[in-house]
C-alpha positions as CSV (number, residue, x, y, z in Angstrom):
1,X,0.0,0.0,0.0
2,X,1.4,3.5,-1.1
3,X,0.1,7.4,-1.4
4,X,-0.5,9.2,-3.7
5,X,3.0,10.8,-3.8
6,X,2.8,13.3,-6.8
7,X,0.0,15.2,-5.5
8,X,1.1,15.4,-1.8
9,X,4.3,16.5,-2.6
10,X,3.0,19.4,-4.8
11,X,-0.1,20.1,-2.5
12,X,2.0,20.4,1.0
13,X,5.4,21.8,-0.7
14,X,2.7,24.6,-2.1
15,X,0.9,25.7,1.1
16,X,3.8,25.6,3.2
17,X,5.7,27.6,0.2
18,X,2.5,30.3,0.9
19,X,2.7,30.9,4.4
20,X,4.5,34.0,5.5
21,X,7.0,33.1,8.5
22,X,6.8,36.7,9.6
23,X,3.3,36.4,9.9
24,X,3.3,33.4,12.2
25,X,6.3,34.8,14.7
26,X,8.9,32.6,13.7
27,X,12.4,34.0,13.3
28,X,14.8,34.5,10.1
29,X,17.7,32.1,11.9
30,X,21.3,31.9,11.4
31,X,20.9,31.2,7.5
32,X,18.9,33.4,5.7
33,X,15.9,31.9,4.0
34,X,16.8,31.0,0.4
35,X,12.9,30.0,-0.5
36,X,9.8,31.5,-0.1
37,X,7.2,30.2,3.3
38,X,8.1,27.7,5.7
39,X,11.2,25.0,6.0
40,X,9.7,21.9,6.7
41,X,11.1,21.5,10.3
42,X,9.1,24.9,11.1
43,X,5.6,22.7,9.7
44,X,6.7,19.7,11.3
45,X,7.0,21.7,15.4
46,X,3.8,23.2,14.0
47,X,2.1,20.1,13.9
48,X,3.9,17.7,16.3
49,X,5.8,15.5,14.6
50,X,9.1,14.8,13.9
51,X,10.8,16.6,10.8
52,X,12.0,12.9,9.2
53,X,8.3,11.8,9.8
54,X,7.1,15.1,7.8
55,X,9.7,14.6,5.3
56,X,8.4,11.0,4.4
57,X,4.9,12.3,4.4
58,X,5.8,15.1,1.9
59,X,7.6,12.5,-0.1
60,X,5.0,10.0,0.1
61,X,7.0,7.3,1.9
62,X,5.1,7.5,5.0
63,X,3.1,4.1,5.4
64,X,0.3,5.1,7.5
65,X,-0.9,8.6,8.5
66,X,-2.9,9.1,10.9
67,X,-6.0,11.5,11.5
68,X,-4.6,13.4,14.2
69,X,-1.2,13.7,11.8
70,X,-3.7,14.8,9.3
71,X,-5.3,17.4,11.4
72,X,-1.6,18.9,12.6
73,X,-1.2,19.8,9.3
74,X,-3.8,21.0,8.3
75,X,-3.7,23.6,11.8
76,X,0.0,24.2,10.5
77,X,-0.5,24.9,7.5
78,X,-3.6,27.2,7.8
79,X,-5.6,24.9,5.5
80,X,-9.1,25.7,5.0
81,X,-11.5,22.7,5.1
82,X,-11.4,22.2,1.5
83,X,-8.1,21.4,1.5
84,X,-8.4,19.9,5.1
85,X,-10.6,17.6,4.2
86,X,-8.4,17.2,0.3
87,X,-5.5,16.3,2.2
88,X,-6.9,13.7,4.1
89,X,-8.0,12.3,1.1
90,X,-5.2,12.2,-0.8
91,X,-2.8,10.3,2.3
92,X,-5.1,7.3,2.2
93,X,-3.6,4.2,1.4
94,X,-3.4,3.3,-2.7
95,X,-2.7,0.1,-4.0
96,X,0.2,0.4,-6.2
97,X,0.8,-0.9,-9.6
98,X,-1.8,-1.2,-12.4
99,X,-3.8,0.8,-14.4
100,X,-7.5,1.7,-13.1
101,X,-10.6,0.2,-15.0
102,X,-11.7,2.3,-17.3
103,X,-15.2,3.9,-15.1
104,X,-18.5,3.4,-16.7
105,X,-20.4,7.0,-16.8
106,X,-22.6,6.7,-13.8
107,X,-26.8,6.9,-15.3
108,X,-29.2,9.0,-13.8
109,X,-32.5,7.5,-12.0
110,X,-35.8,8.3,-13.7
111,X,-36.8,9.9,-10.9
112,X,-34.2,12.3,-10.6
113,X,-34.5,13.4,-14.3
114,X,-37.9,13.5,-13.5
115,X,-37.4,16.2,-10.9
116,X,-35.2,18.0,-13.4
117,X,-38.4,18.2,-16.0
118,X,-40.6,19.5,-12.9
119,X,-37.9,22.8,-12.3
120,X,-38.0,23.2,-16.2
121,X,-40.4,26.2,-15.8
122,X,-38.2,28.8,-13.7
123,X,-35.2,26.4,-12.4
124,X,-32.1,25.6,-14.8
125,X,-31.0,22.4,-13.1
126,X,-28.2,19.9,-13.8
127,X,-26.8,16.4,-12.3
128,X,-23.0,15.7,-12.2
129,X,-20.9,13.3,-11.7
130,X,-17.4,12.4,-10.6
131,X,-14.8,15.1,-12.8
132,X,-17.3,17.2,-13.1
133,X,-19.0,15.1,-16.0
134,X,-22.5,16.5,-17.0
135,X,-24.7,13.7,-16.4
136,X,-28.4,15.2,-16.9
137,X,-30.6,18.2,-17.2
138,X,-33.6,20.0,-18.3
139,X,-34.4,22.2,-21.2
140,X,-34.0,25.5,-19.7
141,X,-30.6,24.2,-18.3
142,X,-29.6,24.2,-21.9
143,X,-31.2,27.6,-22.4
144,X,-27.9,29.1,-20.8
145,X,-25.6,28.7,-23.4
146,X,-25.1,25.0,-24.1
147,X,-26.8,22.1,-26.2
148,X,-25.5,19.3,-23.9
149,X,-27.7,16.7,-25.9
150,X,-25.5,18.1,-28.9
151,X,-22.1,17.0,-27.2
152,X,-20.2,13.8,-27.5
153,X,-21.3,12.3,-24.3
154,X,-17.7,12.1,-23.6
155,X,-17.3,15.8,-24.0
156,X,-20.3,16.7,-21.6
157,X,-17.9,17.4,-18.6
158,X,-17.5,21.1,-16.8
159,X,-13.7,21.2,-17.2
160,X,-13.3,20.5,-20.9
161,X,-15.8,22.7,-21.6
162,X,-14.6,25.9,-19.6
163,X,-10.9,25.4,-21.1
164,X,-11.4,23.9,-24.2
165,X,-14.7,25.2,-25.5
166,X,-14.5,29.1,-26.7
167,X,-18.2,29.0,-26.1
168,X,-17.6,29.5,-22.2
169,X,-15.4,32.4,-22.7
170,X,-18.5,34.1,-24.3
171,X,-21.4,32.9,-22.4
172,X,-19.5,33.5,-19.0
173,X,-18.2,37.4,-18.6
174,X,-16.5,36.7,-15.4
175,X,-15.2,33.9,-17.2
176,X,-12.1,33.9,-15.2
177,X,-13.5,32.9,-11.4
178,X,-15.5,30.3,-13.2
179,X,-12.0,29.1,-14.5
180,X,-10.2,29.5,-10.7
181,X,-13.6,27.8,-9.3
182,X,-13.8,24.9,-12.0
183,X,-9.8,23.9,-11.4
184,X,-10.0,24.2,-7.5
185,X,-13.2,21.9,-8.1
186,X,-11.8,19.1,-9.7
187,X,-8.6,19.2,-8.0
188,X,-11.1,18.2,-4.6
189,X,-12.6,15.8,-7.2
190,X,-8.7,14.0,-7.3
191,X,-8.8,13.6,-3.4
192,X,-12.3,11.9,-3.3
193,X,-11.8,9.8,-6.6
194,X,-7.6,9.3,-6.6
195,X,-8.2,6.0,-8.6
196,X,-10.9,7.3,-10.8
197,X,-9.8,6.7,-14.7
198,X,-12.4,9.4,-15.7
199,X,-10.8,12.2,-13.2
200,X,-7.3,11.5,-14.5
201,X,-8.0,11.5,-18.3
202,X,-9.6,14.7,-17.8
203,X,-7.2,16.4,-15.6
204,X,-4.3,15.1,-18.4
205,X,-5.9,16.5,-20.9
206,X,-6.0,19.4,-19.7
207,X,-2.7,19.5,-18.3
208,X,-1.6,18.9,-22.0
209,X,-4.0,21.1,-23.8
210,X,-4.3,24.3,-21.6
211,X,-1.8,26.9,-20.7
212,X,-4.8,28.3,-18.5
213,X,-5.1,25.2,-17.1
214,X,-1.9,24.2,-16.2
215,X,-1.1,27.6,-14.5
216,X,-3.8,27.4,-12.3
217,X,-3.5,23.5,-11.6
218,X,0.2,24.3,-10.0
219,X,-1.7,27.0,-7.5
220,X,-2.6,23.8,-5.5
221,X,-5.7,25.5,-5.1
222,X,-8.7,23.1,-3.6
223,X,-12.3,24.7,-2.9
224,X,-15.6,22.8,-2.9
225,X,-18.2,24.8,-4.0
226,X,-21.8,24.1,-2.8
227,X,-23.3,27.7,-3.0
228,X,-22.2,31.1,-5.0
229,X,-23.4,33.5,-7.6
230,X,-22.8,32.4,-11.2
231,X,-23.1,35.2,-14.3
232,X,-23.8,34.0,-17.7
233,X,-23.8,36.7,-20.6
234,X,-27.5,35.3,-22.8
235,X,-27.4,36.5,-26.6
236,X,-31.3,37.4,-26.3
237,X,-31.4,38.0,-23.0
238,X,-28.5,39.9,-21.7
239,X,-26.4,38.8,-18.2
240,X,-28.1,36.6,-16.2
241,X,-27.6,37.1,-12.4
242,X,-27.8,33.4,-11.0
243,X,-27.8,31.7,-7.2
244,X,-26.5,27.7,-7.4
245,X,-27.1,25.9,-4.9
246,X,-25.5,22.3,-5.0
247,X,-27.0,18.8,-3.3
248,X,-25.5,15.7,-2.8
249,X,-27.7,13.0,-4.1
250,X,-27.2,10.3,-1.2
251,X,-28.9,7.7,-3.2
252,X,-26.5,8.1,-6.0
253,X,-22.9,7.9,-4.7
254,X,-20.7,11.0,-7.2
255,X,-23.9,12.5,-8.5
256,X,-24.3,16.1,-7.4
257,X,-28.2,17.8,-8.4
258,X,-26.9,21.7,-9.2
259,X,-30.0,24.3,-9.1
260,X,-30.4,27.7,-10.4
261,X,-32.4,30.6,-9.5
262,X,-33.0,33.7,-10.0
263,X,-34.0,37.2,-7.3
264,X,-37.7,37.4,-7.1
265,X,-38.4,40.5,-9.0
266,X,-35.2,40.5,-11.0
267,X,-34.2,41.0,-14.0
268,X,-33.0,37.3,-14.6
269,X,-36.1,36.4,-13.1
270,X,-38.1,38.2,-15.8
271,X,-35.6,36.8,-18.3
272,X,-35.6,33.1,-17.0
273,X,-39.3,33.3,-17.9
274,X,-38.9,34.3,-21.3
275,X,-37.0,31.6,-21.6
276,X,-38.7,28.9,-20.3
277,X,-41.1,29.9,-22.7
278,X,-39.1,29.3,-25.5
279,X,-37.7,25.9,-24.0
280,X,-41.2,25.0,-24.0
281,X,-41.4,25.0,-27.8
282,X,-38.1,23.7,-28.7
C-alpha cells in the first residue's frame, strides 16, 4: 500500500511555500531563508511530529498517516477545510501498480430526471458526476448557453468545456473565477476519486491542452463549492444574475443535483421566464 506521492508533494510543498514566517512569529535564523514560506522543520514543530516523519509524508514514503497527523497539518499549514478535508484524502492508502478500470459514466435515475423536467419552468437544473461530468438536465438548463444533448457524451464534462470550448469564454463574462472555481473543483474531485480513470483523463488533458489550465492547476488551489453566484452573458437575454445551490444526491454515490435561481423580481427572473417559454417549444 502507497500514497498518492505526486499530489502530496505538490499540494504540502505549495501551502507551506504560501505561508509568511513573519506572519506566524517565527524567526529569520542563522541562515537566511533561500525559499519562499516555511522550511519543513518549522511545519513539522507546527504540527507535532518529527521533521524525518514530515519529510516522508511530503515525499509520500510515509506508510500510515494518521488523523490526528492529518489534522496537525492542516492547523500548521492554515488549511481551510477544503483542502483539510483534500489532504486527508489524498494520504489514504493506494494500491500500487496497475492501471484503473476504465469507469463506466454513472446513469441518472428516472426519478431524478424527473425532478429535473418539474424545475424546467423557472429552475435551470443539472446532475454531475465524478470530474465534473455533465450527467443530466432540463431544457431550460440548456437555455444558458449549451446544447449538452448536442455534445459527444464524452465531451459533456465542466472542465473540458470551460478550457477547451471558446463558447464558455462568451457565455460566462466573469469567465475567469469560473475558471479559478472549476480547477479548485476538480482538483477536490482528485482527493475523493484518486483511482478514478475518468478524473485523470480529464485532468491530463488538460494538463496537455491548456496553458490556462496548467497555471492554475500548479496553484494547489482546492475549494468545494456548494453555494455562489454564477453570471452567464445570454445573446437574447442579456447577463443573467444566477444563485446555485449544489445537493448531494445520497442515493446516488458521485452525482451532485446543481440548481439555479434567479431574485424574485429581478431581471433574470423576468428573463428566466422568457426563456422557459421558449424551451417550451423547442
Amino acid at each position: 500500500m502507497g500514497h498518492s506521492e505526486p499530489e502530496i508533494k505538490g499540494f504540502l510543498k505549495a501551502h507551506r511555500a504560501a505561508l509568511d514566517p513573519a506572519e506566524l512569529g517565527l524567526p529569520e535564523g542563522v541562515v537566511r531563508r533561500r525559499v519562499r514560506g516555511l522550511r519543513r522543520e518549522e511545519v513539522a514543530q507546527r504540527a507535532g511530529i518529527s521533521v524525518d516523519y514530515y519529510t516522508r509524508i511530503e515525499q509520500g514514503r510515509a506508510p500510515a498517516i494518521s488523523d490526528s497527523v492529518v489534522d496537525g497539518l492542516a492547523r500548521a499549514l492554515r488549511l481551510t477545510p477544503s483542502e483539510h478535508t483534500y489532504l486527508r484524502n489524498i494520504t489514504l492508502p493506494r494500491r500500487r501498480g496497475g492501471v484503473p478500470d476504465p469507469d463506466p459514466r454513472p446513469r441518472v435515475r428516472p426519478e431524478i430526471q424527473q425532478l429535473l423536467d418539474a424545475m424546467d419552468g423557472s429552475v435551470p437544473a443539472y446532475v454531475y458526476g465524478p470530474a465534473m461530468d455533465i450527467l443530466a438536465w432540463n431544457r431550460l438548463g440548456t437555455r444558458l448557453g449549451i446544447d449538452y444533448a448536442a455534445i459527444p457524451e464524452e465531451r459533456r464534462n465542466g472542465p473540458l468545456l470551460v478550457f477547451l470550448d471558446p463558447r464558455l469564454r462568451e457565455i460566462h463574462p466573469n469567465w475567469d473565477e469560473v475558471a479559478d472555481d472549476t480547477v479548485a473543483g476538480l482538483r477536490a474531485e482528485v482527493g475523493r476519486h484518486p483511482g478514478s480513470s475518468r478524473v485523470c483523463r480529464v485532468t491530463h488533458e488538460l494538463l496537455e491542452g491548456s496553458e490556462e489550465f496548467r497555471r492554475r492547476w500548479e496553484a494547489q488551489a482546492v475549494q468545494e463549492r456548494t453555494r455562489g453566484v454564477k453570471r452567464f452573458r445570454h445573446p437574447e437575454a442579456g447577463e443573467l444574475v444566477l444563485r446555485f445551490e449544489a445537493f448531494v444526491l445520497p442515493a446516488d454515490p458521485g452525482q451532485t443535483l446543481c440548481t439555479y435561481t434567479a431574485d424574485e423580481g429581478s431581471a433574470t427572473a423576468e428573463a428566466l421566464k422568457a426563456l422557459s417559454g421558449a424551451a417550451a417549444v423547442v
